[in-house]
VOROSE-291375 format. One record per residue (C-alpha): residue in one letter; x, y, z. Coordinates in steps of 0.001 Angstrom, whole numbers, plus 500000, padded with zeros to 6 digits. Each point is the difference from the previous one (the first is absolute). Layout:
// VOROSE-291375
AXYZ
...
// end
This chain:
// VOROSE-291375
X500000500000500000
X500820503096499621
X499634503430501430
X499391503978499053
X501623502599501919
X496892502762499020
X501175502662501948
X496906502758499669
X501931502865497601
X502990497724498304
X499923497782497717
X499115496490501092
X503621497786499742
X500176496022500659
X500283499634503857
X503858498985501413
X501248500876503072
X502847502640498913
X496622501388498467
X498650499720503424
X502776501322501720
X500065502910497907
X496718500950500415
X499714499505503615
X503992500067501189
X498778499603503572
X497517496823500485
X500953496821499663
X498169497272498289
X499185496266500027
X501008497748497239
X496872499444498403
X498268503446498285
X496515498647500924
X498067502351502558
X501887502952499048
X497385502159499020
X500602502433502472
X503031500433498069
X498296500254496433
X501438496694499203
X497416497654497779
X500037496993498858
X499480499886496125
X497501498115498254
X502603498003497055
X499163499841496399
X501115496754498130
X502465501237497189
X498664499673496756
X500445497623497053
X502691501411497479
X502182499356497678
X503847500598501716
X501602499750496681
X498017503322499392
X498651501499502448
X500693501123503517
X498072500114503297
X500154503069501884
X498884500436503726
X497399503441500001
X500086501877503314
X498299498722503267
X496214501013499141
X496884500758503179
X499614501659502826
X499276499918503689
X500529495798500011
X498859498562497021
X503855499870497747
X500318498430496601
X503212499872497880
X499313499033496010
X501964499335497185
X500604501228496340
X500791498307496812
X502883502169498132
X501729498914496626
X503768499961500340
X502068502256498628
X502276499252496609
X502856499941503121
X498245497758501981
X499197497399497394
X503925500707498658
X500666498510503585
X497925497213499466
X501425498778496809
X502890501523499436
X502189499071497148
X501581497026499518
X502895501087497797
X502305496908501191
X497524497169499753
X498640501017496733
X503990500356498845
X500232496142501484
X496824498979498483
X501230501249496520
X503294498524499924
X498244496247500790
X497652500354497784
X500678497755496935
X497575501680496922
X502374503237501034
X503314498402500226
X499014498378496333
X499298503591498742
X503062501294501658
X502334497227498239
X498230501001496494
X500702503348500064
X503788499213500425
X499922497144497448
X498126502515497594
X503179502266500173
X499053502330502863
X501982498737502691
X500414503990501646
X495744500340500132
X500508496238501709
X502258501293502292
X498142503324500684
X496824498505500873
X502007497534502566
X501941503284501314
X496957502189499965
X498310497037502122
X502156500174502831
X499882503693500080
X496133499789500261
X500598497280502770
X501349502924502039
X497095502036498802
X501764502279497126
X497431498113497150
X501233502680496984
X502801498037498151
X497258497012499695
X497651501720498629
X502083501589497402
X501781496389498936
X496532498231500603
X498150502731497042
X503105499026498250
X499099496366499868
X496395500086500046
X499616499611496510
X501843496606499780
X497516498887503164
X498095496737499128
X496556500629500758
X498845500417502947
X503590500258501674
X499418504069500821
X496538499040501150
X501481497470502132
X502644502039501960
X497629502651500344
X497550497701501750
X503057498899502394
X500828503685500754
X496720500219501271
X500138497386502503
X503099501630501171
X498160503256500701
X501938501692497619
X499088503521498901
X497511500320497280
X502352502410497838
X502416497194500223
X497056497348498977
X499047502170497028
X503136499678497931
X500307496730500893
X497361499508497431
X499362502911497831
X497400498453497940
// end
């Protein structure tokens, strides 16, 4: 249970006792807060938190609500911010880097391009790979527009979709597969 310190002329704050103390520096009090009345303590009256979506949205406590000693504290349903979800899911620069290099229909397209004489756009898209590991995506994306014409089909498609599990950001999904 909890308790409202509702102090007639303040704004009502969540009972404790440096709360207590503060308000009344020379009583002394008992360790339960029920039967403090006298001191404008109340019990409040709890709301059951809402269903929601945490991947989206965000309880938020609202302000002790009554008077005399009839309390109630609600909740509210907020989106998160483009922060908050960042937090969430950040991006997985490293794993997606891992994911590429063991994936077969990738290292097959790699190994054309060299055999088809372009051994430096090979070698930039493996360089520019583990510079976007560390975050620092540009040099892919320059070799990979390079090479996207000599995809097989469905190969820009493909890494795109595996960016995406990886949380990547969208500007970085896009020209992954410009079509």
């Amino acid at each position: 249970m909890s308790y409202v310190l509702a102090i007639p002329s303040t704004t009502p704050v969540l009972a404790t006792r440096a709360a207590l103390q503060a308000a009344y520096p020379s009583s002394i009090f008992p360790a339960s807060f029920a039967g403090l009345e006298d001191f404008h303590v109340y019990s409040v009256t709890p709301s059951l938190e809402p269903e929601y979506d945490p991947t989206t949205h965000k309880l938020i406590l609202q302000p002790f609500t009554g008077s005399g000693s009839s309390w109630t504290q609600a909740w509210t349903i907020e989106p998160l911010s483009a922060a908050e979800l960042a937090a969430l899911n950040p991006p997985q620069w490293q794993e997606f880097a891992a994911a590429v290099v063991m994936d077969p229909a990738i290292n097959s397209m790699l190994t054309a391009v060299a055999a088809a004489g372009f051994p430096a756009l090979a070698g930039g898209l493996q360089v520019g790979m583990g510079q976007a590991a560390e975050g620092k995506p540009q040099t892919f994306v320059t070799m990979w527009a390079g090479v996207t014409p000599m995809l097989t089909e469905g190969l820009a498609a493909h890494l795109a979709a595996m960016a995406t599990t990886y949380h990547l950001p969208a500007a970085f999904v896009a020209n992954l597969n410009p079509a």
